[in-house]
C-alpha positions in Angstrom: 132.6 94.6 91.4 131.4 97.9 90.9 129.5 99.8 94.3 127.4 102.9 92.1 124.5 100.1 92.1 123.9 99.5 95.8 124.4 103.0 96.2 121.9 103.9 94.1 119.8 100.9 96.0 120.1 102.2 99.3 119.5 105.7 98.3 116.5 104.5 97.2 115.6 102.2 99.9 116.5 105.0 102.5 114.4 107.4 101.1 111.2 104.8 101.0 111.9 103.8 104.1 111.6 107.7 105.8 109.1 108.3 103.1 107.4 105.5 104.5 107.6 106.3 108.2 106.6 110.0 107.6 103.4 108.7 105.5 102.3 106.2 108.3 102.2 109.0 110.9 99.7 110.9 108.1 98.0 107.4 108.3 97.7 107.1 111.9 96.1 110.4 112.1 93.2 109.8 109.3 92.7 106.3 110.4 93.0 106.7 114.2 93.8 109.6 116.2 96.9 111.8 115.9 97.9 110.8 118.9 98.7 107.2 117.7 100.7 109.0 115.0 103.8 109.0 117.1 104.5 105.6 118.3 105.4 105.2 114.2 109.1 106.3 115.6 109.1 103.7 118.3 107.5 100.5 115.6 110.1 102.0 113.2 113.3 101.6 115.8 111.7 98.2 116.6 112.2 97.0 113.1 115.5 97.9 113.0 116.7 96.9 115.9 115.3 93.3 115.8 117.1 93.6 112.4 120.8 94.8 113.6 120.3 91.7 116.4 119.4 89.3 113.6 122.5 90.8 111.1 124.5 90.4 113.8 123.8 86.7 114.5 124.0 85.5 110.6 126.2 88.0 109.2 128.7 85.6 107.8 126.1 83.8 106.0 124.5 87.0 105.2 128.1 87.9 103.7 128.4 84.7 101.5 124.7 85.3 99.7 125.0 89.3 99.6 123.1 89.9 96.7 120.4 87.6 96.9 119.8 88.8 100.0 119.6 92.4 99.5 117.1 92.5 96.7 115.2 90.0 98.7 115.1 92.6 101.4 114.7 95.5 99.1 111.4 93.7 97.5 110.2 92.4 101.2 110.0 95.9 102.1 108.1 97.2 99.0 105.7 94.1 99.5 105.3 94.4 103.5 105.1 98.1 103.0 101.9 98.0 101.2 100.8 94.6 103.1 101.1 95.7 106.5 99.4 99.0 106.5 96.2 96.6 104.7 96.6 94.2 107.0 96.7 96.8 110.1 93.0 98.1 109.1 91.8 94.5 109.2 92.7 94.6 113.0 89.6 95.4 115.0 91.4 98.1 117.4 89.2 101.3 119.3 91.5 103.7 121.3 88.3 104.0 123.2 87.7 100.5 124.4 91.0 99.9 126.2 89.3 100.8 129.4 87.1 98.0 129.4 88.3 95.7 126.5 91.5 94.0 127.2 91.8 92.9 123.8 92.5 95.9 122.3 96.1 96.0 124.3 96.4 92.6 122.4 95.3 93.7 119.0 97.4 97.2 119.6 101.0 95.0 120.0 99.6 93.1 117.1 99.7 97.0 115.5 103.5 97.7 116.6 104.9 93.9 115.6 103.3 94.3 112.4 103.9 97.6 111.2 107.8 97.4 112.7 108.2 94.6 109.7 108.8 96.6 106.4 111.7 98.5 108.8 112.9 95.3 109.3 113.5 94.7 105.8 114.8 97.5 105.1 117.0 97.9 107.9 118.7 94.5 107.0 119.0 95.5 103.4 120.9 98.6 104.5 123.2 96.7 107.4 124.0 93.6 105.2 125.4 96.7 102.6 127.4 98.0 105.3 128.8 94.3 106.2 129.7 93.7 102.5 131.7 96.9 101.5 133.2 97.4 104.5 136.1 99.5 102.5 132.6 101.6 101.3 131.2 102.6 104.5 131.4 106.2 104.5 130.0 106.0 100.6 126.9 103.6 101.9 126.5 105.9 105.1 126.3 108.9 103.2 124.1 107.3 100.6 121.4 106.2 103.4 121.9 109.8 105.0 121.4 111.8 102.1 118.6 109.0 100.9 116.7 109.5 104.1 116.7 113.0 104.1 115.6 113.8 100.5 112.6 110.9 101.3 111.5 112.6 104.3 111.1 115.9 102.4 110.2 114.5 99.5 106.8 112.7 100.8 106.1 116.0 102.4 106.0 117.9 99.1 104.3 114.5 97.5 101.6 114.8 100.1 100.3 118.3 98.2 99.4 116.5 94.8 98.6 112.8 95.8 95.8 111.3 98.8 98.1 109.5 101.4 96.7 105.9 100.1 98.0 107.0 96.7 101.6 108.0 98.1 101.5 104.6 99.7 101.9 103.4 96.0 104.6 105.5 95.0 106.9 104.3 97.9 106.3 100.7 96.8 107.1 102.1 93.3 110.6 103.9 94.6 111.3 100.6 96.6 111.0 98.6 93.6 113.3 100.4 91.7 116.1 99.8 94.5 115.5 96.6 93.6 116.1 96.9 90.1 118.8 99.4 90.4 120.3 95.9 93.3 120.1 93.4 90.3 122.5 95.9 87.7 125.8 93.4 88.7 124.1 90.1 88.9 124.6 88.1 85.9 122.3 88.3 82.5 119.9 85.6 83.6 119.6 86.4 87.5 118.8 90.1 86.0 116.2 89.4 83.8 114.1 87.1 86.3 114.7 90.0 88.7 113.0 92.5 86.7 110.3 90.2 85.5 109.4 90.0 89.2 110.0 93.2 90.0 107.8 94.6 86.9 104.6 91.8 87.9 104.7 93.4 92.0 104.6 96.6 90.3 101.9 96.6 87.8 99.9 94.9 90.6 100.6 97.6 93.1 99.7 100.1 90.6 96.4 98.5 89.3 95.6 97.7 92.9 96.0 101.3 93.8 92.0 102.4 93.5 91.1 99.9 95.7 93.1 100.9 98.5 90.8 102.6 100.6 91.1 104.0 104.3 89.0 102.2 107.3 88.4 105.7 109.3 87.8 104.4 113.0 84.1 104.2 113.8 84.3 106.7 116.5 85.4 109.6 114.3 82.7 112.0 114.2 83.0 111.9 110.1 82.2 108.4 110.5 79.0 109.2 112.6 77.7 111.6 109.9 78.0 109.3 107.5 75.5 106.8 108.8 72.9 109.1 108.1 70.5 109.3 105.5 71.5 111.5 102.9 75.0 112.6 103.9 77.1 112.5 101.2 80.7 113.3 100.9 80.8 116.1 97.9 84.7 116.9 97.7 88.1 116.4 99.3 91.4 117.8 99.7 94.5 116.2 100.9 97.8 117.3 102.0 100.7 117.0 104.9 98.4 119.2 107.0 95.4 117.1 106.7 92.8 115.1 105.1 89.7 117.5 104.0 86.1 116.3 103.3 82.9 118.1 102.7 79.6 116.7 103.9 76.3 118.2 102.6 72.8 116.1 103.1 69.9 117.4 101.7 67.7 114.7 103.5 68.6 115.5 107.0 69.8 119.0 106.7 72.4 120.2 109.3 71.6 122.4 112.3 75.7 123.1 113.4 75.2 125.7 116.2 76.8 124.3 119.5 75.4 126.1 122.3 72.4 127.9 120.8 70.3 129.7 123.1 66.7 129.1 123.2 65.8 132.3 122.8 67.3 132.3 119.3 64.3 133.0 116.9 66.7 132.2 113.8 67.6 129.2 112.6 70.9 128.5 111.0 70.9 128.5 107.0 71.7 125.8 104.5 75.5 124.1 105.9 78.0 122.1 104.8 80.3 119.6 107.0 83.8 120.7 106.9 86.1 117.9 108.6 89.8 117.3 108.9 91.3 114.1 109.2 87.3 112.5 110.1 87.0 115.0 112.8 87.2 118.4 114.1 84.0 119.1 112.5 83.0 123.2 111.5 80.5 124.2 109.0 80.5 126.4 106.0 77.5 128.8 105.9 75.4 129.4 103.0 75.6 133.4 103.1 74.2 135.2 100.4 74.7 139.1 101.5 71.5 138.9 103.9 73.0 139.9 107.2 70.0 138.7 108.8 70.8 135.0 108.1 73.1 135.4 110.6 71.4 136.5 113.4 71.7 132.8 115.0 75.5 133.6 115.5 74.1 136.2 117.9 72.8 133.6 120.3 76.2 131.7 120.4 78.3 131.6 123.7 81.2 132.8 121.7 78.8 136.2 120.4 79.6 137.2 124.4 82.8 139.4 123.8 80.9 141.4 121.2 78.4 142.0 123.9 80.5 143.2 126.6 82.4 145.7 123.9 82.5 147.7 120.9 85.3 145.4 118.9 86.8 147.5 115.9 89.3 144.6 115.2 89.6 140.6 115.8 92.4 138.0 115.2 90.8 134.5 114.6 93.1 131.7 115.2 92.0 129.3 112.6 89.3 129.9 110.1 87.4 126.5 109.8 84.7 127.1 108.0 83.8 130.5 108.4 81.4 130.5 111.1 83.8 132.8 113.0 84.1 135.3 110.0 80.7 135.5 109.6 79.8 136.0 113.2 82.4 139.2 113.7 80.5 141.0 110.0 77.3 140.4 112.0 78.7 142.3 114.9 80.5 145.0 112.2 83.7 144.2 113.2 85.6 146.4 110.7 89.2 144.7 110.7 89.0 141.0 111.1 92.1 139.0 110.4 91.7 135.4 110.4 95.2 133.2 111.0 94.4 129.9 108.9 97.2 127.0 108.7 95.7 125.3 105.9 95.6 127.1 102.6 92.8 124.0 101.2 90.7 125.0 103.4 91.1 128.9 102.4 90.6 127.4 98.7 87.7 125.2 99.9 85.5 128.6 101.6 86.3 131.1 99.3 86.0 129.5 96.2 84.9 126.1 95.8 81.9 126.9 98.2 
C-alpha cells in the first residue's frame, strides 16, 4: 500500500499542529496576558507526551486498526482544536485573583489539561504513522519536520491578512484535509463516508467562524473603557505583532495626559484610544497645525528633558500614538526619529487618523 497519502497527512497534520501552537500563544496574549503565552510550549509537550505513553501501551492494537485510527486522530484534532480554545474562554480564570482565590490554580490546570488535548491527537496520529511504516521512518520524519516548519512560518505570514479567531478556522480547515488526504487508500465506501464527514465538520467550522469571538479578560484596561458610556470601538488591525483597536467616545470624551500638572491651563484636544492586544493604552491626538493645542504636553513629566536642554534631535523608541511626536514639534525639535515595531500602527496615525 502506497505511503504518498500519509505523507501528505502528516505534513499536513504537522503543520496545523505548529500552526496551532504558534496561534494559541497570539491567543493567550489577547485573551490574557503575554505572559501566559508561553506555558503553550509546556500544554503542547504535555499532549504529546501523555500521547507517546499511551502509543506505547496499545501500539499493537494501534498497529492492527491503523487507518481508522489515524483519521480518527487527524479529525479529533481539527474538532478539539477549535473546541478547546471555546471551551478555555468559558473557564472563569483572573491571573490577578490567584493571591486570594484558590480556585483559579484549579481552573488554571483545567487551562493546561484541556488545551494539551488537540496535541494529543495529533501527536498520536503522527506516532501510530511512525509504528506502521516502520521501513518509512525517515520519509514520515522528514514529512512532520518539513510539515512543522512550513506551519510555524506559515501562520506567521497568515497572521497579516486574517484576525487570530479567523486563523483558528483555517487550521481546522488544513487539519481536515489531512484527513481527507488519510482516507485516499481506504476502500470506495470507507472513503466516501470519510469525506461526507469530513465536508459536514467543515462547512460548520466555516459557517461558525463569525461567531467566534474573543473573551478579553475583565482586567484589561480595553475592557474597562469599554464599560463606559459611549466608547465605541471604531477600527482594528491584526497581525503577529498584535491585536490593534481604536476607541473614540463622544459622550465621555477622553482626557489621556498621565501626570498633568496643575498648573497646566490647556486641556488636551479631541483623542482617540489606541490599544494593543486590550492594553498598553496611548492616544492619537487630534492636531490640526495649531501648535498651541499642544501646549498640555508642556506640563507632562516626560516635557522635563526639553527643559533642562536645547534638543536639536530625538530617537523615540516606539511611536504609540503620537503623543511623543507631537510633544518634541512643540519643543522644535528639528530631527526627530521615531523607532516603531509595528507598521499598523504607522498606517493607523498617519493615515487612517
Amino acid at each position: 500500500m502506497t505511503i504518498r497519502p500519509v505523507l501528505v497527512a502528516v505534513f499536513l497534520l504537522s503543520a496545523a499542529a505548529l500552526s496551532y501552537e504558534v496561534l494559541l500563544m497570539r491567543l493567550f496574549s489577547i485573551i490574557q496576558w503575554h505572559h501566559f503565552a508561553y506555558m503553550v510550549i509546556g500544554l503542547a509537550l504535555l499532549g504529546y507526551g501523555i500521547s507517546g505513553a499511551i502509543v506505547s501501551i496499545f501500539q499493537q492494537t494501534l498497529q492492527r486498526h491503523f487507518f481508522p485510527v489515524f483519521i480518527t486522530a487527524i479529525i479529533l484534532f481539527a474538532v478539539t482544536s477549535a473546541g478547546a480554545f471555546l471551551i478555555a474562554q468559558q473557564i472563569p480564570f483572573n491571573a490577578e485573583e490567584i493571591l486570594w482565590d484558590n480556585r483559579q490554580l484549579w481552573f488554571l490546570c483545567g487551562l493546561f489539561l484541556l488545551l494539551s488535548v488537540p496535541f494529543f491527537f495529533a501527536a498520536t496520529a503522527i506516532c501510530i504513522a511512525f509504528l506502521y511504516y516502520q521501513k518509512d521512518t525517515a520519509r514520515i520524519y522528514a514529512a512532520d519536520l518539513v510539515g512543522a516548519g512550513m506551519g510555524s512560518v506559515g501562520v506567521i505570514l497568515l497572521l497579516f491578512w486574517l484576525f487570530p479567531q479567523q486563523a483558528l478556522v483555517g487550521i481546522v480547515t488544513v487539519s481536515l484535509l489531512a484527513a481527507l488526504a488519510a482516507s485516499y487508500p481506504l476502500t470506495r465506501k470507507s472513503r466516501l463516508m470519510a469525506i461526507v464527514v469530513i465536508a459536514v465538520l467543515l462547512s460548520g467550522f466555516l459557517l461558525g467562524a463569525e461567531f467566534i469571538q474573543l473573551k478579553i479578560s475583565p482586567y484589561k484596561s480595553q475592557q474597562q473603557v469599554m464599560q463606559i458610556t459611549g466608547a465605541r470601538v471604531v477600527a482594528q488591525r491584526s497581525s503577529p505583532l498584535g491585536l490593534l483597536s481604536v476607541v473614540e467616545n463622544n459622550t465621555v470624551p477622553f482626557r489621556y495626559a498621565p501626570g498633568l500638572s496643575l498648573n497646566a491651563r490647556n486641556e488636551p484636544p479631541p483623542q482617540k484610544a489606541l490599544f494593543t492586544d486590550g492594553d498598553g493604552m496611548t492616544v492619537i491626538n487630534q492636531f490640526q497645525d495649531d501648535i498651541q493645542q499642544l501646549a498640555f504636553l508642556d506640563y507632562l513629566p516626560s516635557a522635563l528633558p526639553f527643559h533642562l536642554q536645547k534638543l536639536p534631535s530625538v530617537l523615540l523608541v516606539g511611536g504609540g500614538g503620537g503623543s511623543d511626536i507631537l510633544q518634541s514639534l512643540y519643543h522644535e525639535v528639528s530631527a526627530i526619529d521615531v523607532l516603531e515595531m509595528n507598521p499598523q500602527v504607522i498606517e493607523l496615525v498617519n493615515d487612517t487618523f
